[in-house]
C-alpha positions as CSV (number, residue, x, y, z in Angstrom):
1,X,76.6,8.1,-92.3
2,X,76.4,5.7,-95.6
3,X,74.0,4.6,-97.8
4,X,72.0,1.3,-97.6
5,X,74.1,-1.5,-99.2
6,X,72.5,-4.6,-100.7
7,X,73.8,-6.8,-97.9
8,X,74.8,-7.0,-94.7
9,X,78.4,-8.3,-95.3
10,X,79.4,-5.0,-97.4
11,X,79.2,-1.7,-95.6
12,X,78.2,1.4,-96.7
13,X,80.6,3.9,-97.8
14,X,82.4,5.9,-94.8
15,X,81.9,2.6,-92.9
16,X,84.5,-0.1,-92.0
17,X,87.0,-0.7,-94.8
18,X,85.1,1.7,-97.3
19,X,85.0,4.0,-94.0
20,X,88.8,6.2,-92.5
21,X,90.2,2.5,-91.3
22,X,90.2,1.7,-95.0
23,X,93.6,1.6,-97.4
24,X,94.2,4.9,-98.7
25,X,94.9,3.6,-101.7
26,X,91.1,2.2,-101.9
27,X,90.2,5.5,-100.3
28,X,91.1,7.2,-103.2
29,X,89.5,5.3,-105.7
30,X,86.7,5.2,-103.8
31,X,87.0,9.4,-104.0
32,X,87.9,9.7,-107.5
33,X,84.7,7.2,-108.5
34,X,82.1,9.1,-106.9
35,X,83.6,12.9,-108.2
36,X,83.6,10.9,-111.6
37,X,79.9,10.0,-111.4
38,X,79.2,13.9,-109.8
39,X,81.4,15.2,-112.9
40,X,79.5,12.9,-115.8
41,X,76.2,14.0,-113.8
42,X,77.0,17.7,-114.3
43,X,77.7,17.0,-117.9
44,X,74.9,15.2,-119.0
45,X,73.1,17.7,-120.5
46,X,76.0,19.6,-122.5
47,X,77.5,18.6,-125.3
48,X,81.0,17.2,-123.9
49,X,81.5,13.9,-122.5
50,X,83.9,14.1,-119.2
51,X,86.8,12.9,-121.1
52,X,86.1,15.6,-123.7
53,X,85.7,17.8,-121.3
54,X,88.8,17.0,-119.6
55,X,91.3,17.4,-123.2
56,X,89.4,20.5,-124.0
57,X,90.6,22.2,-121.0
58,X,94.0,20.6,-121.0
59,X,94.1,22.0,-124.3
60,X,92.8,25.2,-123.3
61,X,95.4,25.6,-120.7
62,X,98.3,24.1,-123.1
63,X,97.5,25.4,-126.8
64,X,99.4,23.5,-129.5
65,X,99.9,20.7,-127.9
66,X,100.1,17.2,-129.8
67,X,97.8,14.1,-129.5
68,X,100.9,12.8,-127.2
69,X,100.9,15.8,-124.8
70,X,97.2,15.9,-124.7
71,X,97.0,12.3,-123.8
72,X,99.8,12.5,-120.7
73,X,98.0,15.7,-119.2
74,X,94.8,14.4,-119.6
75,X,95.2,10.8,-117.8
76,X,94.0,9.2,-120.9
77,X,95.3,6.8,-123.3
78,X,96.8,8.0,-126.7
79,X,93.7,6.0,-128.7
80,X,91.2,7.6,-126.7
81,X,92.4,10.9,-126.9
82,X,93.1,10.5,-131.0
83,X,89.0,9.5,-131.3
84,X,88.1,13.0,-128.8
85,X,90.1,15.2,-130.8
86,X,88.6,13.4,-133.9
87,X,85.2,13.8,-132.4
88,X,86.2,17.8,-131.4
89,X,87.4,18.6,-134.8
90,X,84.3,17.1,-136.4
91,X,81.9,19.8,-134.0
92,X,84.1,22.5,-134.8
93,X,85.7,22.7,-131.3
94,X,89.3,22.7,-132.1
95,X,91.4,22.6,-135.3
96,X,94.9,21.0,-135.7
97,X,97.7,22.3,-137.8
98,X,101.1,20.8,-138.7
99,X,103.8,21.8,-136.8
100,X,105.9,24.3,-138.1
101,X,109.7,22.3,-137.9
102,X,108.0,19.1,-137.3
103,X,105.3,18.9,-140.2
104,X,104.5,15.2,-139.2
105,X,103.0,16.3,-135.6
106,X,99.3,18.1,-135.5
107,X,99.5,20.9,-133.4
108,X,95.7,21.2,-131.9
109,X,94.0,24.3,-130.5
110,X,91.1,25.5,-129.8
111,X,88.1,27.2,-131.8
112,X,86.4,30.3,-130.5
113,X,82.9,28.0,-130.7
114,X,85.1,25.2,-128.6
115,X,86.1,28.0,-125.8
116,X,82.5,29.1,-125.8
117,X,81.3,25.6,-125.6
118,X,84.0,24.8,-122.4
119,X,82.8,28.0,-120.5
120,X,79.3,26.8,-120.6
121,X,80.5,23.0,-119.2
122,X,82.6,24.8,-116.7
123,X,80.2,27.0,-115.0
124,X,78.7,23.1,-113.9
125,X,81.7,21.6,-113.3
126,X,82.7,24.5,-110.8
127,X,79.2,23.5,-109.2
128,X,80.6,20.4,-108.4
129,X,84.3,21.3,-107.5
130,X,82.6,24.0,-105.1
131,X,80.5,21.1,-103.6
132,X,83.7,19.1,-103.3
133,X,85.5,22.2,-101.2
134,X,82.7,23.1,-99.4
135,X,83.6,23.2,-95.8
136,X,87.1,23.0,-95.9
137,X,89.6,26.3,-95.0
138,X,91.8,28.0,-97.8
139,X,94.6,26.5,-95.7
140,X,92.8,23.1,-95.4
141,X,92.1,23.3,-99.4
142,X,96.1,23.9,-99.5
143,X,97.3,21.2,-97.7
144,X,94.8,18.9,-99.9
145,X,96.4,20.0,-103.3
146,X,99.8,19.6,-102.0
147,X,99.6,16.1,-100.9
148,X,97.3,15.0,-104.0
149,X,100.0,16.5,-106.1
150,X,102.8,15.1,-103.7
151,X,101.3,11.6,-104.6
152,X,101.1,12.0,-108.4
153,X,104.4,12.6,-108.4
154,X,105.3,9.5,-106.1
155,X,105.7,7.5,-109.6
């Protein structure tokens, strides 16, 4: 079922702790690592980083948001998401604006080379999302997002 480890003490994911007796809180890291690594694979060759990636389409899906908003959607912290909008602005993917009432906060959206740029990462991240799925029932798929969602908001 898993992979050879380096030694004999430490199983192999899907076995013994690292296995369906494990914590699920472990379980989940253990999930979200490896769909990291398969994400960052499908990106290598494009020109977004996964965390770029991941404010572009929060942005995409929430245009004019602020530096704030992008970093609570986006899982990241407010530094690292000032530096990626930096780094998007500079290759042309997105432009900010003042806000209209509030002139001190940038309103950020995104260019039409930036929405061309995320169609082309998405068509590989799909790849991997549709590896993820594979195998599993709409209903099954359902019950997944519920309960992933159900724990995010567990806070």
């Amino acid at each position: 079922m898993g992979k050879t480890t380096h030694s004999a003490l430490v199983p192999a994911v899907g076995e013994g702790k690292r296995g369906e007796q494990g914590h699920i809180g472990y379980l989940l890291r253990q999930a979200q690592t490896a769909h990291r690594q398969r994400m960052e694979k499908a990106l290598a060759d494009s020109e977004l980083t996964l965390p770029q990636f991941m404010v572009l389409t929060m942005l995409t899906a929430y245009p004019g948001a602020s530096g704030a908003d992008l970093a609570r959607v986006s899982l990241l912290t407010p530094q690292t998401v000032s530096v990626i909008v930096a780094n998007l602005e500079r290759s042309g993917a997105i432009e900010r604006h003042a806000h209209a009432v509030h002139g001190r906060i940038q309103q950020i959206t995104v260019t039409a080379s930036g929405k061309q740029l995320l169609a082309s990462c998405r068509s590989k991240v799909k790849l991997v999302e549709d590896e993820l799925l594979s195998g599993l029932s709409a209903a099954e798929e359902k019950i997944i997002r519920r309960w992933l969602v159900l724990v995010a908001n567990s806070q």
